[in-house]
N, C-alpha and C positions, 0 to 999 in steps of 0.2 A: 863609495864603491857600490856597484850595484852586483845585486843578488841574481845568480842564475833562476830563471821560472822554474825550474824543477824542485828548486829548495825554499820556495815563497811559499808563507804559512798560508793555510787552505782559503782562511778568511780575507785574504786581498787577492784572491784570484778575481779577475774584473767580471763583474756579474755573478757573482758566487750568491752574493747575499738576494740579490733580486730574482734570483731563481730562487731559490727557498722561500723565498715573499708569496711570490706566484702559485709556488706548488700550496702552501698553506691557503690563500684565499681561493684555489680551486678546490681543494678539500671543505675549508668549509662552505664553497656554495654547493656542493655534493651534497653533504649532511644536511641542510636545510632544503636543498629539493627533495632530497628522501625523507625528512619529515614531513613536508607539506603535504607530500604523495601519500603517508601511509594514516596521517589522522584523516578520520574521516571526517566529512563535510556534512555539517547539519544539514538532516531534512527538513524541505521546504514544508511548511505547514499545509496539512489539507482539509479545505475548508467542508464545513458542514452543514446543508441544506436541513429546511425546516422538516421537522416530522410530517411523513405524507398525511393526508386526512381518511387513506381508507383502510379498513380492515383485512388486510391478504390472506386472511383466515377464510374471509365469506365473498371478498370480490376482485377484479384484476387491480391495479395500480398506477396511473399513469402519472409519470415527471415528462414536463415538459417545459424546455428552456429555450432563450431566442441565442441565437449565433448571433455573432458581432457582425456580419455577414446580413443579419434577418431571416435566417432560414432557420426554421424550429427546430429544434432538435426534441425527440421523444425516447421514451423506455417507457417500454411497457411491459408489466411484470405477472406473472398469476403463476397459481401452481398449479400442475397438470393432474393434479389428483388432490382431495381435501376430504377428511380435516385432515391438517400433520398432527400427528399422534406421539408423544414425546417416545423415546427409545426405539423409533422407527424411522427408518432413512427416508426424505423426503426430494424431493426434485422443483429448483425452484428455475422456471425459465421466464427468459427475459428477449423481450422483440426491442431492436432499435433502428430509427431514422435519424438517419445523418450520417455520413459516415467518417464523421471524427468520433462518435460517440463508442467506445467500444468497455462492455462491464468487464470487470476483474476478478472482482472477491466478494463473498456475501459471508458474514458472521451474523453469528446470534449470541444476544447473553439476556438472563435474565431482569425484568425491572424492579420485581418484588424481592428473588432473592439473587443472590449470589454465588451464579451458577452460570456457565456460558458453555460456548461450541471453537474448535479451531476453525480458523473459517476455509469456509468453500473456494475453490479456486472454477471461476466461470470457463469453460470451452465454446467453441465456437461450433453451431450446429447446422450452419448454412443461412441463405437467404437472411443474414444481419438476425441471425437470433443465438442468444446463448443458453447455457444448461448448467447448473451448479448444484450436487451432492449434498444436501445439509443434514444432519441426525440431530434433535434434540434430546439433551440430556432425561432421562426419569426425572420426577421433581415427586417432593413427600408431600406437594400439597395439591388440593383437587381443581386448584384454578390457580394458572398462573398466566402474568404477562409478558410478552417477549417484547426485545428491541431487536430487529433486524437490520444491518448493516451492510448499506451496497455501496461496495469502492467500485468507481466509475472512473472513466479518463476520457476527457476531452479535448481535443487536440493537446495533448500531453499533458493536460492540468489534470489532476486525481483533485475529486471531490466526494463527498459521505454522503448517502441519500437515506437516512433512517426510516423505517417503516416498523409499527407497532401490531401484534395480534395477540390473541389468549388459547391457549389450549386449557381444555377440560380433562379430567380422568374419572370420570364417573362412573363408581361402584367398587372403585379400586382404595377409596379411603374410607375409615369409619363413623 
């Protein structure tokens, strides 16, 4: 004897079960795109150029790199006013050729002690040159050494260009 469809238990409805199959493997491919979406994705590592060899205390700066291309690419850095004098806002500008080359951010921290700066965020001042804000911390000692730190990006690669200098406090310690 067959059973009217209106009175068939729910689970032999034809397709009953294969819809709830579906609805589950579309929920969970939901949940695993919205996880992949919301961890974040390790930053790419950015790599870091040798320590310059000059002093940007006493003279300008210049990195200069070949493009894959063979067209140099340069930055050239100094500061429009010297010496930087710790607890006084300093101005650190930057000229560049190429124009994939564009700077970012300049931090400082200490090398003797353990002391730094939030970094600078570079602006654009026209004619491929940029301007970046820095203040060096007070320090309790009469000489100290700075690392300067230039995040640079070209053609989308962020690279670290370290640059080393000393400020003096003289008369100010005993």
């Amino acid at each position: 004897m067959k059973t009217p469809a209106s009175t068939r238990p729910p689970d032999s409805v034809p397709g009953g079960q294969l819809g709830d199959l579906l609805g589950l493997l579309l929920t969970l491919l939901a949940l695993v795109i919205a996880w992949k979406l919301a961890v974040p994705r390790p930053a790419a590592p950015v790599a870091t150029l040798p320590v310059a060899a000059c002093d940007l205390q006493r003279e300008s700066c210049r990195l200069t790199l070949d493009d894959v291309t063979g067209i140099d690419l340069r930055i050239d850095l100094h500061l429009p006013e010297r010496p930087i004098v710790p607890n006084q806002p300093f101005t650190i500008e930057g000229h560049v050729t190429g124009s994939a080359v564009r700077l970012l951010a300049a931090e400082v921290h200490g090398v003797d002690v353990d002391v730094g700066t939030p970094p600078g965020t570079f602006s654009g001042a026209g004619n491929d040159t940029y301007r970046a804000l820095l203040s060096l911390p007070f320090c309790t000692t009469s000489r100290t050494t700075w690392q300067m730190t230039i995040l640079l990006s070209i053609d989308g690669r962020d690279l670290k260009w370290p640059l080393q200098f000393q400020t003096e406090t003289v008369g100010l310690h005993g």
